[in-house]
C-alpha positions as CSV (number, residue, x, y, z in Angstrom):
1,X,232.1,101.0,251.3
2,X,229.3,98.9,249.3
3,X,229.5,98.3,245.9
4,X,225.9,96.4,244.3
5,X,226.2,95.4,240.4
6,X,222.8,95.3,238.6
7,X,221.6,94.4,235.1
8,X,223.3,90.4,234.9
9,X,220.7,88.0,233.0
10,X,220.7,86.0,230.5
11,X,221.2,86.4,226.9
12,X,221.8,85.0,223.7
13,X,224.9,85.3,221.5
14,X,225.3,88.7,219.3
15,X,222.9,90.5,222.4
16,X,223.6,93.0,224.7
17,X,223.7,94.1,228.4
18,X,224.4,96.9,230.7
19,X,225.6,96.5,233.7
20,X,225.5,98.9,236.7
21,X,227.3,99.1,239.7
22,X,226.2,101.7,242.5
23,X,228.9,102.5,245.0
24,X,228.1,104.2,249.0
25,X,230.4,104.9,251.1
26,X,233.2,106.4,248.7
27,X,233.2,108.8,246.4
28,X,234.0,107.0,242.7
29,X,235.0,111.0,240.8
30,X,238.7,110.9,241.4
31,X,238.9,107.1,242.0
32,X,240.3,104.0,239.4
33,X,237.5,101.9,238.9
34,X,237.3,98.4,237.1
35,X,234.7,95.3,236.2
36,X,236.3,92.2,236.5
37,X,234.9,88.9,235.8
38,X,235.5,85.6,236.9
39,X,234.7,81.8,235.5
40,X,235.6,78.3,237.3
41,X,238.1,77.9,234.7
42,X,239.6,81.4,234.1
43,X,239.5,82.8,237.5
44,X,239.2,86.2,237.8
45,X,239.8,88.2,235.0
46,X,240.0,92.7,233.7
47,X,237.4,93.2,231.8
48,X,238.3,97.3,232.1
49,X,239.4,100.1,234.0
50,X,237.9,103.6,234.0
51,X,241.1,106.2,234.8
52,X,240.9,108.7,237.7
53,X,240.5,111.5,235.2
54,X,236.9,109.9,234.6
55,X,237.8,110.3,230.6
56,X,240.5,107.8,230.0
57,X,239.6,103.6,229.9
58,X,241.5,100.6,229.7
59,X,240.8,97.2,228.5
60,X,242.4,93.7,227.5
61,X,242.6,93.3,224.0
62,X,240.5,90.7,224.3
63,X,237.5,93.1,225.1
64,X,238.9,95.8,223.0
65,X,236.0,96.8,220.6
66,X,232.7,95.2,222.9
67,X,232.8,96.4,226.2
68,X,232.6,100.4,226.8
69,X,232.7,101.2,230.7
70,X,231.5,104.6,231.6
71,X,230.6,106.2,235.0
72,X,228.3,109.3,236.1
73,X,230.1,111.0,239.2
74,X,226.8,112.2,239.7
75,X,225.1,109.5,240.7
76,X,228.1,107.4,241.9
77,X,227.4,104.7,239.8
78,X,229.7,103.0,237.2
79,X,228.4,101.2,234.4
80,X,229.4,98.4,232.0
81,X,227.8,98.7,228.3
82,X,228.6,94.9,226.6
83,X,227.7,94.2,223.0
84,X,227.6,91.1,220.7
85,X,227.7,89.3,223.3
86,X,229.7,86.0,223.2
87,X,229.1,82.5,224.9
88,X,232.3,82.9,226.4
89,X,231.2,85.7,228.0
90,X,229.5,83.7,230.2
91,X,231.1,85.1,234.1
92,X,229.9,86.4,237.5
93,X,230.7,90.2,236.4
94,X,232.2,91.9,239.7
95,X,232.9,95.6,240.4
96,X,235.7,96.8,241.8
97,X,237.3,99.5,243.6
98,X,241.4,99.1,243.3
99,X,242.7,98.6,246.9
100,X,239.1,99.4,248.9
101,X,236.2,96.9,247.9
102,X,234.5,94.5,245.6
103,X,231.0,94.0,244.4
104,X,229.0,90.7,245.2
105,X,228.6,90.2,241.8
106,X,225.9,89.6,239.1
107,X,225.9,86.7,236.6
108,X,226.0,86.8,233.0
109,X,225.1,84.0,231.0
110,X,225.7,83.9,226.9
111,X,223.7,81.0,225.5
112,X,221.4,80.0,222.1
């Protein structure tokens, strides 16, 4: 199972990203899926979950409101839509598959 996130850069605060993360080896349509994101000082933290039923998401309240995860079954590819983007948003923005595999990562920096 391989999991590669895409679309990390840099941005300034109030902008927008989209991550993607493209997943071989497992088929994501009845599957829990999730971005995490970790900092040196937080660890790693949920940023969201998208439900087995494909329809349903989760987040913190934290992210509630910003961050919109979606997936295409299609293309096995889940995807990570952030807005007004905050310096404390700052994170290495992994993918995850609950119990099966992580992503490498891609970095996300927030800064004027």
């Amino acid at each position: 199972v391989k999991l590669v996130e895409s679309g990390g850069g840099s941005v300034q605060p109030g902008g927008s990203l989209r991550l993607s993360c493209v997943v071989s080896g497992f088929t994501i349509s009845t599957s829990l899926m999730s971005w995490y994101r970790e900092t040196p000082g937080k660890g790693r933290e949920l940023v969201a979950h998208s439900m087995s039923d494909g329809v349903n998401t989760v987040y913190p309240s934290s992210m509630q409101g910003r961050f919109t995860i979606s997936r295409d079954n299609g293309l096995n590819t889940v995807y990570l839509q952030m807005n007004n983007l905050k310096v404390e948003d700052t994170a290495v923005y992994y993918c995850n598959v609950p119990g099966i595999a992580w992503g490498l990562g891609t970095q996300v920096t927030v800064s004027s």
